[in-house]
C-alpha positions in Angstrom: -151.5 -70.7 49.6 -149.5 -67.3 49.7 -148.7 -65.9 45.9 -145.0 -65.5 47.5 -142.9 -66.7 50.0 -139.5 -64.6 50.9 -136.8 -66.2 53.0 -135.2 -63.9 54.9 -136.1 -60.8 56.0 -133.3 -58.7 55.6 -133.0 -55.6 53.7 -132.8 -58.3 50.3 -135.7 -59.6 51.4 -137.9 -56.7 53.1 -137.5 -54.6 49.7 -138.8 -57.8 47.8 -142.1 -57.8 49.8 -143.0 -54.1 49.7 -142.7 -54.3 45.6 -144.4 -57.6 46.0 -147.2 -56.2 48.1 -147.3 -52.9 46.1 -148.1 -55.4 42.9 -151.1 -56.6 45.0 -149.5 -59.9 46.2 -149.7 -61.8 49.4 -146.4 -62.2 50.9 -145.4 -64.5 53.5 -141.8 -63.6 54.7 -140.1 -66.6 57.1 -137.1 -65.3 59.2 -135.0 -67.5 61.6 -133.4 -64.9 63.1 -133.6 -60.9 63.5 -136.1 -59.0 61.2 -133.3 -57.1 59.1 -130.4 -59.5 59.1 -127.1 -58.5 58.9 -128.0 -55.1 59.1 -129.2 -54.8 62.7 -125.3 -55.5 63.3 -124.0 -52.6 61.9 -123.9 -49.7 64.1 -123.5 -46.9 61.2 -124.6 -47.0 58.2 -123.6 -43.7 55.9 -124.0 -44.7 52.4 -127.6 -45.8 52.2 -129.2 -43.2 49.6 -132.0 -40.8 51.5 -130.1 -41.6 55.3 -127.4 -39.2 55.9 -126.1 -41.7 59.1 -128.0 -44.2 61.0 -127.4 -47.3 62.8 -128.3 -50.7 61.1 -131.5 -51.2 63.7 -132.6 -48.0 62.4 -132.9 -49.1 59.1 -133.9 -52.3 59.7 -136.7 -51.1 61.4 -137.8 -48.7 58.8 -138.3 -51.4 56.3 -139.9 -53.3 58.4 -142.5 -51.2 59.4 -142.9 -50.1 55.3 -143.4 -54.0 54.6 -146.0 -55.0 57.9 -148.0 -51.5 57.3 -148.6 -52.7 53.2 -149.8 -56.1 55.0 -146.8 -58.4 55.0 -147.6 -61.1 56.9 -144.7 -62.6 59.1 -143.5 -66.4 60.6 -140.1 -66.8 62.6 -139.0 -70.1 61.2 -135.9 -72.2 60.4 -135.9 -73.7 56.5 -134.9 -76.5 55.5 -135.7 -76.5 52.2 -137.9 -76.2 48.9 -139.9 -78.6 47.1 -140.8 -77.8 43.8 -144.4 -78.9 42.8 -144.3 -77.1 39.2 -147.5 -74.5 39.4 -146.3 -74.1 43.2 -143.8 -74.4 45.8 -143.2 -76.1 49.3 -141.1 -74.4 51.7 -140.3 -77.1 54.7 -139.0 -75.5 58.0 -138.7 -76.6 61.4 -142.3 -75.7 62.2 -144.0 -77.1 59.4 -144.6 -76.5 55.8 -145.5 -73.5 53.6 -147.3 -73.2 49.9 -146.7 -70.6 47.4 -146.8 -69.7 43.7 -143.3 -68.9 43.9 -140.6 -68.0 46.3 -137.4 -65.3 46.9 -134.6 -66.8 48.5 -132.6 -64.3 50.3 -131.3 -65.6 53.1 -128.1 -63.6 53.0 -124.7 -64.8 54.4 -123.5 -65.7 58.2 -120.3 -64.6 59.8 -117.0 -66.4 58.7 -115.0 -68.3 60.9 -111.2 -68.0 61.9 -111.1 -72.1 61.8 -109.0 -71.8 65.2 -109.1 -74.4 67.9 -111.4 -73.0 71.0 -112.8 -70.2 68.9 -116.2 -72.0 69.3 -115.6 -73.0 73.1 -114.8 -69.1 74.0 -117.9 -67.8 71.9 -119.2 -65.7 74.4 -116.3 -66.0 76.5 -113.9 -63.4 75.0 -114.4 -64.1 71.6 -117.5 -62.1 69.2 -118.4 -61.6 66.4 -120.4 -58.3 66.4 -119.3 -55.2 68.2 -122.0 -53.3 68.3 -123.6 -56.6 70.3 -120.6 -57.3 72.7 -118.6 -53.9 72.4 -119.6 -52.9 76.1 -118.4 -55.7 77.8 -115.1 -54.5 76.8 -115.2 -51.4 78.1 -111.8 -49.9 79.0 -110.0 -53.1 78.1 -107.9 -54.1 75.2 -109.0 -56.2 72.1 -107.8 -57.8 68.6 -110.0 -57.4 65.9 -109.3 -59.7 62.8 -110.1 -58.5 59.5 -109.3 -55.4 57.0 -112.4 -54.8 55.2 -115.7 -52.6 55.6 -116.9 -54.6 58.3 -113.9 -54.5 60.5 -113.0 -51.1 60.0 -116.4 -50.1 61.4 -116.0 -52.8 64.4 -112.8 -50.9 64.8 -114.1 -47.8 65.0 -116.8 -48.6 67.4 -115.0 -50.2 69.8 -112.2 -47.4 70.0 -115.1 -45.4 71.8 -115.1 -47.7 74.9 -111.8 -49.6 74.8 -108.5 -48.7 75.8 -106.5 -50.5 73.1 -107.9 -52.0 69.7 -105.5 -53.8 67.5 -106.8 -55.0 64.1 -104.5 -58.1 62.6 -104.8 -58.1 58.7 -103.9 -60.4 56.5 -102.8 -58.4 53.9 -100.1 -55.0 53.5 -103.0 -52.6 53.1 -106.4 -52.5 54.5 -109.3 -53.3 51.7 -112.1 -50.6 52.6 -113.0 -47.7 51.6 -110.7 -44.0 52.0 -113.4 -42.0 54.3 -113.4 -45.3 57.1 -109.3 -45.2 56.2 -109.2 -41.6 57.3 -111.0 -42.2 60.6 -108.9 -45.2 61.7 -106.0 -43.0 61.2 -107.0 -40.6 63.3 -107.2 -43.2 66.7 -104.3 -43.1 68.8 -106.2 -46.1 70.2 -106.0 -48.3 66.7 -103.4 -50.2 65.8 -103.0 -52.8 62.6 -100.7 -55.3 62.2 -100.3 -56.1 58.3 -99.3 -60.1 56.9 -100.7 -61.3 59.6 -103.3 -64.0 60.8 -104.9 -65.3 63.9 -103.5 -68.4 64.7 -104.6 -69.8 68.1 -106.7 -68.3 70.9 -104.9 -68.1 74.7 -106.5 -68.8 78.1 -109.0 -70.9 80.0 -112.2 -70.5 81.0 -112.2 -67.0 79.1 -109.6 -65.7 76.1 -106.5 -64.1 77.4 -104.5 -63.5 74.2 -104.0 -64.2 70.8 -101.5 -65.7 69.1 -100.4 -64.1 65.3 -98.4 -65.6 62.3 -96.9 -63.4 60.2 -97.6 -64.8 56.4 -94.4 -63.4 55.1 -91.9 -64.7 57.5 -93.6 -67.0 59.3 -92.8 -65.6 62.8 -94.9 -65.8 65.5 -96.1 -64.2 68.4 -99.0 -63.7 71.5 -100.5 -60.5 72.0 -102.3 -59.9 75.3 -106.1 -59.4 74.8 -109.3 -59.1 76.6 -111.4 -60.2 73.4 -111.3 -61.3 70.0 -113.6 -59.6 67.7 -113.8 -61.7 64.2 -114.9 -59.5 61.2 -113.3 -61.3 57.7 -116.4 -61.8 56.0 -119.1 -63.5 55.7 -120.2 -66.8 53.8 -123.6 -67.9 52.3 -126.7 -69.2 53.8 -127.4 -71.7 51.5 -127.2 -75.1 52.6 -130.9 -75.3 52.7 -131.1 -74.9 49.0 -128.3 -77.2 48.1 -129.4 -80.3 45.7 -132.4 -78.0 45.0 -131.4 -75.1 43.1 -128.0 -74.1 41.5 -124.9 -73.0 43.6 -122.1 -72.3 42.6 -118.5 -73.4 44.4 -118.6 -71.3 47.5 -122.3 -72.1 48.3 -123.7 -68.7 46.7 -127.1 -69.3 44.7 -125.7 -69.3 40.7 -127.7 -66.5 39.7 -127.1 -63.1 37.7 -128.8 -59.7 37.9 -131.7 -60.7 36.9 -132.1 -63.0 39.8 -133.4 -65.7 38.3 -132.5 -69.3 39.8 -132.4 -72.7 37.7 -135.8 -73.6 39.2 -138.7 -71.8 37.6 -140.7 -69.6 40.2 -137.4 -69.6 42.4 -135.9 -66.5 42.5 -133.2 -65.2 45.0 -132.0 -61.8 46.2 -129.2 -60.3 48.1 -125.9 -61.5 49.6 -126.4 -65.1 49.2 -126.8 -64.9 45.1 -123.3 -64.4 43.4 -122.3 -61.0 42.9 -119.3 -58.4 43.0 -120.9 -56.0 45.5 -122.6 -56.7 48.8 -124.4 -54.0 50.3 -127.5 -52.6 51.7 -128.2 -50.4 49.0 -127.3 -53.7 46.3 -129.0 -56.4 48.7 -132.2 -53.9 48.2 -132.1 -53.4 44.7 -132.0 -57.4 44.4 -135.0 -57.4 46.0 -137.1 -55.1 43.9 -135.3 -57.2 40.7 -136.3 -60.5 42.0 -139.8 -59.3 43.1 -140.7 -58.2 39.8 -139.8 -60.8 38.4 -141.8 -63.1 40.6 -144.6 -61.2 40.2 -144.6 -61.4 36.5 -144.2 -65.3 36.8 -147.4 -65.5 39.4 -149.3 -63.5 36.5 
């Protein structure tokens, strides 16, 4: 019997165990996937207070070590869901079950879709979903990158390094980031963006050979020649776990406020998966030292 589970161990979840462990709590974190989350996939990250530029790993790593060296203790796990026994909680997961008094849910959110045929056949096969884990294989070849926001403006950026041609496809007439990542694009002969536009179908066989585009104010289309596809229009929550169990609202988020309290007492959640306006490192963190305090007064 742990005081508190956290699941996820992303930056949500890694600031929730050092307060946790700072308050004299055991901690169990579970993690399916990469310590750090969606982090790790960002290859620069200039807006984290205290880190003047480093990559997502970096950071990731960083809280890591700050939660394993207070004595975090660590399973990589699937869940599959909670169990609420009043005084404490079951976590279920693929490789068995877990007891605490209470328990964070930050599991964060998972890479969005296009909703195109083949996209999931040519995973892997032209088609990505993190730059910063594909970009080499595209090395002095030409790519579409779908999206307008944060995210893809960064992809963008880091694949104009090693690629001939990048050429972003937004859905909107103006690009949704911020002015400083603006500025940069700008200043790429090697990016391009298409505006009122959307990814409509994928071209090729055994590997992705083009793309073809709609334009969502008059309904042309048209194939553009590519090497890849690099998807970057958001993300959406991991929740599904969760659902039936604690509250979410109509796009899958956990129904919770700042406070980070969930429906369930001695549930709490953290991060990108809770609703919210902004999802960042520096707000996925501050969940977590929010929702830890408040689990740790609950535990007593």
């Amino acid at each position: 019997m742990k005081d508190l589970i956290i699941i996820g161990a992303g930056p949500a979840g890694l600031t929730a165990a050092i307060y946790a462990l700072r308050a004299k709590k055991s901690v169990l974190l579970i993690e399916k996937a990469a310590m750090g989350g969606q982090m790790t996939f960002s290859p620069l990250i200039e807006n984290y207070p205290g880190m003047l530029a480093l990559s997502g790993n970096e950071l990731a790593d960083k809280m890591v070590d700050h939660a394993l060296s207070l004595g975090a203790d660590v399973e990589l796990d699937e869940v599959t869901g909670i169990e609420d026994k009043g005084d404490y909680k079951v976590v279920k997961a693929l490789g068995g079950e877990y007891e605490a008094k209470a328990v964070i849910v930050a599991t964060g959110a998972k890479h969005r879709h296009l909703g195109v045929d083949r996209e999931e056949e040519l995973t892997g096969r032209g088609v990505s979903y993190c730059a910063v884990c594909d970009g080499a294989f595209f090395a002095g070849q030409d790519v579409v990158l779908a999206g307008g926001g944060n995210s893809a403006m960064q992809e963008a950026l880091l694949l104009s390094e090693t690629c001939k041609s990048v050429t972003m496809i937004q859905n909107l007439a103006f690009l949704t980031g911020e002015e400083t990542l603006k500025e940069k694009l700008a200043a790429k002969e090697n990016i391009s963006v298409i505006y009122e536009s959307v990814v409509t179908g994928i071209e090729g066989g055994d590997a992705l050979t083009g793309v073809t585009i709609k334009n969502t104010a008059t309904g042309e289309t048209r194939t553009i020649s590519a090497d890849g596809l690099f998807v970057a229009i958001g993300l959406l929550p991991d929740t599904g776990a969760f659902e039936g169990t604690i509250d979410l609202n109509e796009y899958g988020y956990v129904a919770a406020d700042e406070r980070c309290l969930t429906n369930v007492p001695g549930v709490f959640t953290a991060g990108d998966c809770r609703t919210k306006a902004v999802r960042q490192v520096s707000t996925a963190a501050a969940d977590g030292a929010v929702a830890a305090l408040a689990a740790v007064r609950y535990i007593g």
